[in-house]
C-alpha positions in Angstrom: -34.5 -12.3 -41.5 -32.8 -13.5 -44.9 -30.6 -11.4 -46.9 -32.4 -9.2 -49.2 -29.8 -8.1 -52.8 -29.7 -4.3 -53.5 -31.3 -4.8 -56.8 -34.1 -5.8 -55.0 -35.1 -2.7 -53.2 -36.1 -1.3 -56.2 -39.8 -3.3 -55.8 -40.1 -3.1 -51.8 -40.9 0.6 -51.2 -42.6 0.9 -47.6 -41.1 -3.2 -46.6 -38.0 -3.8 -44.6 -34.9 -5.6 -45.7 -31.7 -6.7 -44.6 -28.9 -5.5 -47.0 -25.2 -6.5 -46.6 -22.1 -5.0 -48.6 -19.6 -2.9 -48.7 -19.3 1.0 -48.0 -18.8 2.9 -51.3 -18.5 6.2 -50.0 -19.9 8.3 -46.8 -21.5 12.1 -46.8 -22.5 13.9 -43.5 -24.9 16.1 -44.4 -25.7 17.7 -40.7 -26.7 15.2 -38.4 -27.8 12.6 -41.2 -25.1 10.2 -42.9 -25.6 9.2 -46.3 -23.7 5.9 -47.6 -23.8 4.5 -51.0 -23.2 0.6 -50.2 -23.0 -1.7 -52.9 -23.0 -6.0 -53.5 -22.9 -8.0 -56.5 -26.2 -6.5 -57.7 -25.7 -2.8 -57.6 -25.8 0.4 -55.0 -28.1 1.6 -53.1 -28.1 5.0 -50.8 -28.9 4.7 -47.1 -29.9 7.8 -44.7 -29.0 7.1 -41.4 -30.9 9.5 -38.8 -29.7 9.4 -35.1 -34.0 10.0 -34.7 -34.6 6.4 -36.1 -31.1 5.0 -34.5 -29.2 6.4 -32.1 -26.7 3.6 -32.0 -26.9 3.2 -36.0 -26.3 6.6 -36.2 -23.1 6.0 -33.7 -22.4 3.1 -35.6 -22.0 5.2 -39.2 -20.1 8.0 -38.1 -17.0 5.7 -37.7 -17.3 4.1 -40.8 -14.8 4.5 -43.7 -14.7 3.4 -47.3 -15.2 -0.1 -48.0 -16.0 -1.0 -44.4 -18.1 -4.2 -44.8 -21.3 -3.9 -43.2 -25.0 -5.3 -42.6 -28.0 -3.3 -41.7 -31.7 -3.5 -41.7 -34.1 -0.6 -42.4 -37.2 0.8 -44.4 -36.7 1.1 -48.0 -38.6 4.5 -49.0 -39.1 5.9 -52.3 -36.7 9.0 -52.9 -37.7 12.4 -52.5 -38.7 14.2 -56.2 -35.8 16.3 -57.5 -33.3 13.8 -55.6 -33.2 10.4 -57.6 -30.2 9.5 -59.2 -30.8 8.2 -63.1 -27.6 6.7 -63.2 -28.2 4.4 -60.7 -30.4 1.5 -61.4 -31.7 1.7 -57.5 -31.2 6.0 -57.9 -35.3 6.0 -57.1 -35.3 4.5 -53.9 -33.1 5.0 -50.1 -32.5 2.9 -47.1 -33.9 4.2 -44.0 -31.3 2.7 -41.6 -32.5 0.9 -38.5 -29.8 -1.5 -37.4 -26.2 -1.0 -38.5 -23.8 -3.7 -37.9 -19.7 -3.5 -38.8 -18.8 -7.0 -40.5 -15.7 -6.3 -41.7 -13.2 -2.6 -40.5 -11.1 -1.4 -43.6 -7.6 0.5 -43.2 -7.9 4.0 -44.8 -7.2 4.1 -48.4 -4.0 5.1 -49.9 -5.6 6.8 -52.7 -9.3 8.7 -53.4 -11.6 5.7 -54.5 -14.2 7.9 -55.3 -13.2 9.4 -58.5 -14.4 8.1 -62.0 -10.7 7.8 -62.7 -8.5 6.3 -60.3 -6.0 9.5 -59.4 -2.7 6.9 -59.9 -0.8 5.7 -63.1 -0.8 1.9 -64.1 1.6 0.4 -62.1 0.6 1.6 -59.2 -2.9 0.7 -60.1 -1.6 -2.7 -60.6 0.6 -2.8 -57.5 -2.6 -2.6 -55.6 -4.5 -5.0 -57.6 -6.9 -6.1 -55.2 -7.8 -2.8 -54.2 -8.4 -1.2 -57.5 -10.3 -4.1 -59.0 -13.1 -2.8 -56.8 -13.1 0.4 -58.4 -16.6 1.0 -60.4 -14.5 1.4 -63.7 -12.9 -1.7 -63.6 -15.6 -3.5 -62.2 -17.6 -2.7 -65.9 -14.4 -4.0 -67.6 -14.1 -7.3 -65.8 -18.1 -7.7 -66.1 -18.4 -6.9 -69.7 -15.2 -9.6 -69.7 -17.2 -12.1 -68.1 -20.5 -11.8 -70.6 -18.1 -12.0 -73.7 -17.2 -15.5 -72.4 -20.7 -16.4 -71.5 -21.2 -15.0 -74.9 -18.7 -16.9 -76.9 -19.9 -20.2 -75.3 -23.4 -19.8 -75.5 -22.9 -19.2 -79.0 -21.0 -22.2 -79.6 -23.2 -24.7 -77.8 -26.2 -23.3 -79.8 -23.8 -24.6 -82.9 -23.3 -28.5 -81.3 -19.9 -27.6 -80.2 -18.7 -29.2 -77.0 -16.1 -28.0 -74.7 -13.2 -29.1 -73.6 -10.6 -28.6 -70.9 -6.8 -29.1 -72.7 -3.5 -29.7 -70.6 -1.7 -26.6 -70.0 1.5 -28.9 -69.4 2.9 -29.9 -73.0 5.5 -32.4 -73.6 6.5 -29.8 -76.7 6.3 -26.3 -77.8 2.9 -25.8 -80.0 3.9 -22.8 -81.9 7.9 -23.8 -82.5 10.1 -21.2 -81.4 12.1 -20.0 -78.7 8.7 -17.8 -76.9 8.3 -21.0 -74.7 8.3 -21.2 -70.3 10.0 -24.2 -69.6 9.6 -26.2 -66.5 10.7 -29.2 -65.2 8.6 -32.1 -64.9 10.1 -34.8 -62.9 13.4 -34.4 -64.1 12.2 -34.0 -67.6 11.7 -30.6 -69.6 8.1 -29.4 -70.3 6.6 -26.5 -71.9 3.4 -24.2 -70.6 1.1 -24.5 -73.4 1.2 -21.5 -75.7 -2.2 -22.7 -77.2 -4.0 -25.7 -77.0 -4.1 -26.1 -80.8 -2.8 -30.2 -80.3 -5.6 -30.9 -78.2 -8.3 -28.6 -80.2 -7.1 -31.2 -83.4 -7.2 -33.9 -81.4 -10.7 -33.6 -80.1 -12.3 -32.8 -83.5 -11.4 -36.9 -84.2 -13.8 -37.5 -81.4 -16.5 -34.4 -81.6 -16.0 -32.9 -84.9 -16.7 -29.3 -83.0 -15.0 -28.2 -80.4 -14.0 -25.1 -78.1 -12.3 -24.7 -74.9 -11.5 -21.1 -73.1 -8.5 -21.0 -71.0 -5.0 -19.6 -70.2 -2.0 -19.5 -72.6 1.7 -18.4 -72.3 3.9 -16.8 -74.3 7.8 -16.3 -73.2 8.1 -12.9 -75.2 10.2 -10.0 -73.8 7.8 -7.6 -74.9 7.0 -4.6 -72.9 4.5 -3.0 -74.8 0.8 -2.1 -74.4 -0.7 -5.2 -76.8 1.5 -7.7 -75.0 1.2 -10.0 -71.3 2.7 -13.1 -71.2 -0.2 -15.0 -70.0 -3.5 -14.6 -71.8 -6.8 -16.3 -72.0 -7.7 -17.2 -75.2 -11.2 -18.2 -76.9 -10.3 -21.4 -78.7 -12.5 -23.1 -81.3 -11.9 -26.2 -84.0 -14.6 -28.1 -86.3 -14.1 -30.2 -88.9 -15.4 -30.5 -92.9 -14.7 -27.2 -93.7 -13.8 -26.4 -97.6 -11.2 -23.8 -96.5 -10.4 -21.3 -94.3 -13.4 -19.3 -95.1 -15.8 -21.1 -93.4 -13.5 -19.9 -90.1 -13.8 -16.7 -91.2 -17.2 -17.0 -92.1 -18.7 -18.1 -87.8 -16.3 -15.3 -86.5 -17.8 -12.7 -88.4 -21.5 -14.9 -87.0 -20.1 -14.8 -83.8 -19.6 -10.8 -83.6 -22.9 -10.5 -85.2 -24.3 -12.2 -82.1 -21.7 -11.0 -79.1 -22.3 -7.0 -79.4 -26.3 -7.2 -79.2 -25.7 -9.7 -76.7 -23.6 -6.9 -74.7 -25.8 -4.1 -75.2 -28.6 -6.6 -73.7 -26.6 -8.4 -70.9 -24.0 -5.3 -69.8 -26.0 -1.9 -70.7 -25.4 0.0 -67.8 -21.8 -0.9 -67.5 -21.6 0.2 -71.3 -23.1 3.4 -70.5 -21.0 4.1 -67.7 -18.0 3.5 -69.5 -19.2 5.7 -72.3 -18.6 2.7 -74.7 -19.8 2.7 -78.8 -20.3 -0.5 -79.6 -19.2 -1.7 -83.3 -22.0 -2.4 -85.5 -21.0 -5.5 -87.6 -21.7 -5.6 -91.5 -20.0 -7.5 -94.1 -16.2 -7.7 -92.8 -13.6 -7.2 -95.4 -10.8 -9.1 -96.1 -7.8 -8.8 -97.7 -4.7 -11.2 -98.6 -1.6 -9.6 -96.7 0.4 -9.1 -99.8 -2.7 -6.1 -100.9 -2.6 -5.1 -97.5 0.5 -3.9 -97.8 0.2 -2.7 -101.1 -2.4 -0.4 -99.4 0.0 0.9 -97.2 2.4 1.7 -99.1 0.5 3.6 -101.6 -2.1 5.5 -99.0 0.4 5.8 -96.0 3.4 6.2 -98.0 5.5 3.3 -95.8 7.8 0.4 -97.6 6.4 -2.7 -96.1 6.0 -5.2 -98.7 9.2 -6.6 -98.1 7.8 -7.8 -94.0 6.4 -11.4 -93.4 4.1 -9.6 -91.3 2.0 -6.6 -90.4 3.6 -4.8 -87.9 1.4 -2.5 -85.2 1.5 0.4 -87.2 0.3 -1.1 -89.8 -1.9 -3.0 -88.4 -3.6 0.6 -87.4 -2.9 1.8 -90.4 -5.1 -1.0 -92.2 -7.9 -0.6 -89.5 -8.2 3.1 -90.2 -8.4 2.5 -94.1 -10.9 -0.4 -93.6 -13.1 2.2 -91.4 -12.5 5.1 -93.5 -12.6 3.4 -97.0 -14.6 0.5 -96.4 -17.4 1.1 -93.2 -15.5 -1.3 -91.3 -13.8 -1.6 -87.9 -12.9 -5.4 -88.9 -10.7 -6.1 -91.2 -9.3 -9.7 -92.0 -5.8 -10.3 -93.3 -5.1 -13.7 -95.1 -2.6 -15.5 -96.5 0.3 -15.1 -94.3 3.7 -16.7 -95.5 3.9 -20.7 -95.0 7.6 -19.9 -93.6 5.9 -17.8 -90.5 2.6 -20.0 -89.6 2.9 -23.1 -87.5 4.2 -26.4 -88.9 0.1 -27.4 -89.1 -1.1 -24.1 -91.2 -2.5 -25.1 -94.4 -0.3 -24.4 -97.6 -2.6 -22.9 -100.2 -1.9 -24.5 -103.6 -3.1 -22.3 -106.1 -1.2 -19.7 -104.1 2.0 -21.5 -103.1 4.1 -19.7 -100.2 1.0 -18.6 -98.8 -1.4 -19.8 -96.3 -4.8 -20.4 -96.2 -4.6 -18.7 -92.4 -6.1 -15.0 -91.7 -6.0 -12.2 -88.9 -8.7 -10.6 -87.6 -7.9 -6.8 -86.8 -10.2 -4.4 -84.6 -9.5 -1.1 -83.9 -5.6 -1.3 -84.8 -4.4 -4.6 -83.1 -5.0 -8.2 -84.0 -7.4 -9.9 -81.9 -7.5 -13.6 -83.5 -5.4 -15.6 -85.6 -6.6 -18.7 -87.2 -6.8 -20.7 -90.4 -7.3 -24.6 -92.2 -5.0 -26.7 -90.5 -3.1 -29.7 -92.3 -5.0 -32.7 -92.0 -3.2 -35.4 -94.1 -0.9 -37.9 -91.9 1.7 -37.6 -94.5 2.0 -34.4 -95.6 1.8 -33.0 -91.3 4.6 -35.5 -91.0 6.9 -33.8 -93.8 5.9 -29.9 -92.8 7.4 -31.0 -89.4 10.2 -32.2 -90.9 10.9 -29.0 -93.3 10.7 -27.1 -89.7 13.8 -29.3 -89.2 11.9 -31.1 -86.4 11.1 -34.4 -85.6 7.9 -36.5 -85.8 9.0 -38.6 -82.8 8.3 -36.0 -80.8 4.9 -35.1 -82.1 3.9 -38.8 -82.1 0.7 -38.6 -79.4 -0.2 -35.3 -81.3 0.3 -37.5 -85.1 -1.7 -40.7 -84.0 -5.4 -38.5 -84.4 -4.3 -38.0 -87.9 -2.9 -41.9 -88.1 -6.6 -42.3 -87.8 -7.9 -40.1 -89.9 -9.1 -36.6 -89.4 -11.7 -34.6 -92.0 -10.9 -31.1 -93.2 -10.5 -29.0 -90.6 -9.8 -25.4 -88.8 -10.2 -23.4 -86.1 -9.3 -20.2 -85.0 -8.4 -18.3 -81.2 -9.5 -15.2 -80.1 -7.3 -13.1 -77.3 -10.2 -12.3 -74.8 -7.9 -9.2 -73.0 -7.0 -7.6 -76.0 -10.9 -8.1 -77.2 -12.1 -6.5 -73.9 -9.2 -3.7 -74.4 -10.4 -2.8 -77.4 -14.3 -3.0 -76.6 -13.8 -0.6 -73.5 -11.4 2.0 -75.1 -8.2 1.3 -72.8 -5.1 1.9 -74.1 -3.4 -0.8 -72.5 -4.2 -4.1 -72.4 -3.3 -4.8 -68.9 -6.1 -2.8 -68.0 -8.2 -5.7 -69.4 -6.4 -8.4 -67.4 -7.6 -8.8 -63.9 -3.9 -10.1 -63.0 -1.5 -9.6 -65.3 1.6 -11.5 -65.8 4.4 -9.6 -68.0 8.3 -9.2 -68.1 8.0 -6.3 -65.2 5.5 -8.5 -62.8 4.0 -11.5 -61.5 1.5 -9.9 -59.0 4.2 -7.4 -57.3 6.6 -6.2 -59.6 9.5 -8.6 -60.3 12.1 -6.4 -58.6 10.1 -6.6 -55.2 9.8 -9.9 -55.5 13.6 -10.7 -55.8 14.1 -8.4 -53.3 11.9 -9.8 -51.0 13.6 -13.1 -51.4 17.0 -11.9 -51.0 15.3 -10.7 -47.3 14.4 -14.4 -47.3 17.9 -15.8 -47.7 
């Protein structure tokens, strides 16, 4: 008999399937035994009665939580008063025939059937692979996966191609110390902090481009906003007249990715308890009025910072919902001394950029902006950064060439999701996350376990 999918069972009432997955949880109610047993689709609830199957029934009473398992049995329509509305399948049951143990789990350290895991953070992340299967973080790594699909869907529909970019740089993109070096045959390399070279590149050859993919940052931050490997939503196009027109298909893009997600990822909104943000006009402001703002409704001194720092980037987000019906706000014009060597200058606003922010919900979640694109005046920016255009020359030769006005922006998916889903942190939004405490197991155990090794 071939596999029938939980969601399925919903339209056999009175046929019989063969269901395989993995035990939720298990109730003895007397002599029957109820298990919720889930797969890809969803979960369904099977009653096993030792009158139907004595050897099911003998089967069941040994199983555990996420035992893997395949049975076959009658799919019956609930009894009134006992469907569950928050299950998709909550109107129909498994009458259990045959009851076959695929896979025996160990006992589990911790109760999997809360709607909270009972553990703090680490631990949840110490056992990773366990607590990814938790329903919660099953909805945050589902509604992660349709805010991709979403993203590239959307730029497809717009003649954008993807691309897949080296993650293996001959120099650092961003400039700075926040680089992982490795060595490449003898000779140093960097891990790609963005793919912003290729990105430029490739709008010489498609004029529209996007790619999706990891990045690295060597920060020593351990904070709740920062991992040091991220994926990030990239795009660049070409013959733009500043960086409005950026600005202008993010604010198109959000306009298209919540309806998307209340379409595509309802129930795990719903379970999550999750409002989604209802995009209008987005506001902007140039950094400098920013922080003007702050100081005068927040009562700070910030005017003298290059930058926004996280309080104020909350700060900004509450007075943009508050004051202006938004929980978007973009911050422009950032100083030319604290973009990359390629950010635009802004002439009729010189020491600025023509670069923005985009701030949700009190972080920054993008950062993009017009890009230099004049052979001449990217070769003397890199040379004001006291670097040298040798070492940029692959990256200079699509300018050589020619390259149109362009820009781009990227997007940081975790702290996107974090801030979609309401966690605090955004390692709860990164299936594995890589920071200054762990790679997998935290790093301690990990030296230790090679000084075991030795």
């Amino acid at each position: 008999m071939e596999r029938n999918l939980i969601i399925e069972t919903i339209e056999k009432v009175g046929q019989e399937v063969l269901l395989k997955g993995w035990v939720e949880s298990r109730r003895d109610h007397g002599k029957l035994i109820f298990l919720d047993v889930r797969d890809h689709t969803g979960t369904v609830q099977m009653v096993i009665n030792p009158k139907v199957s004595e050897e099911a029934h003998k089967t069941a009473s040994g199983l555990s939580v996420q035992d893997v398992i395949s049975l076959m049995g009658k799919v019956n329509a609930r009894p009134k008063g006992a469907e569950n509305p928050d299950l998709p399948t909550g109107t129909v049951e498994i009458e259990v025939k045959k009851l076959e143990m695929l896979s025996d789990a160990e006992s589990l350290p911790f109760d999997f059937g809360a709607r909270e895991l009972p553990i703090n953070l680490d631990t949840a992340l110490d056992f990773r692979p366990l607590t990814l299967r938790h329903p919660k973080n099953q909805a945050i790594f589902r509604i992660q996966a349709e805010i991709v699909k979403a993203f590239r869907d959307f730029l497809t529909e717009r003649s954008f191609v993807e691309i897949q970019s080296p993650k293996i740089t001959a120099e650092s993109t961003e400039g700075g110390a926040n680089v992982f070096r490795v060595d490449y045959f003898g000779l140093p390399a960097y891990l790609a902090q963005s793919p912003q070279f290729y990105k430029q590149i490739m709008v010489g050859v498609y004029e529209r481009v996007f790619t999706i993919g990891q990045v690295y940052r060597a920060e020593e931050h351990n904070t709740t906003r920062h991992v040091n490997e991220y994926t990030s939503l990239d795009l660049e196009f070409g013959f733009i007249q500043d960086h409005t027109d950026i600005i202008d298909l993010e604010i198109d893009f959000l306009k298209y990715l919540f309806p998307y997600l209340d379409e595509t990822v309802k129930p795990e909104i719903e379970f999550l308890g999750i409002k989604l943000p209802t995009v209008g006009d987005v506001p902007s402001l140039k950094l400098r009025e920013a922080q003007a703002i702050i100081e005068r409704e927040f009562d700070r001194k910030v005017s003298h910072e290059p930058d926004l720092s996280p309080q104020d980037e909350r700060d900004i987000c509450q007075y943009a919902q508050e004051k202006l019906g938004s929980e978007f706000i973009f911050i422009t014009h950032q100083p030319v001394d604290h973009r990359p060597m390629y950010t635009m200058p802004d002439e009729a606003d010189p020491g600025y950029t023509k670069s923005f922010d985009l701030l949700f919900r009190g972080i920054e979640i993008t950062t993009g902006g017009q890009r230099i694109h004049d052979y001449d005046q990217l070769v003397s920016s890199i040379k004001k950064r006291g670097l040298s255009p040798e070492n940029f020359s692959f990256y200079l030769m699509a300018f050589k060439y020619g390259l149109p006005p362009e820009g781009g922006l990227a997007i940081g998916l975790e702290r996107l999701t974090a801030k979609i889903v309401g966690a605090e942190n955004v390692r709860e939004a990164t299936l594995f996350p890589r920071d200054v405490t762990r790679i997998d197991l935290p790093l301690a155990k990990i030296k230790n376990h090679e000084k075991k090794g030795r």
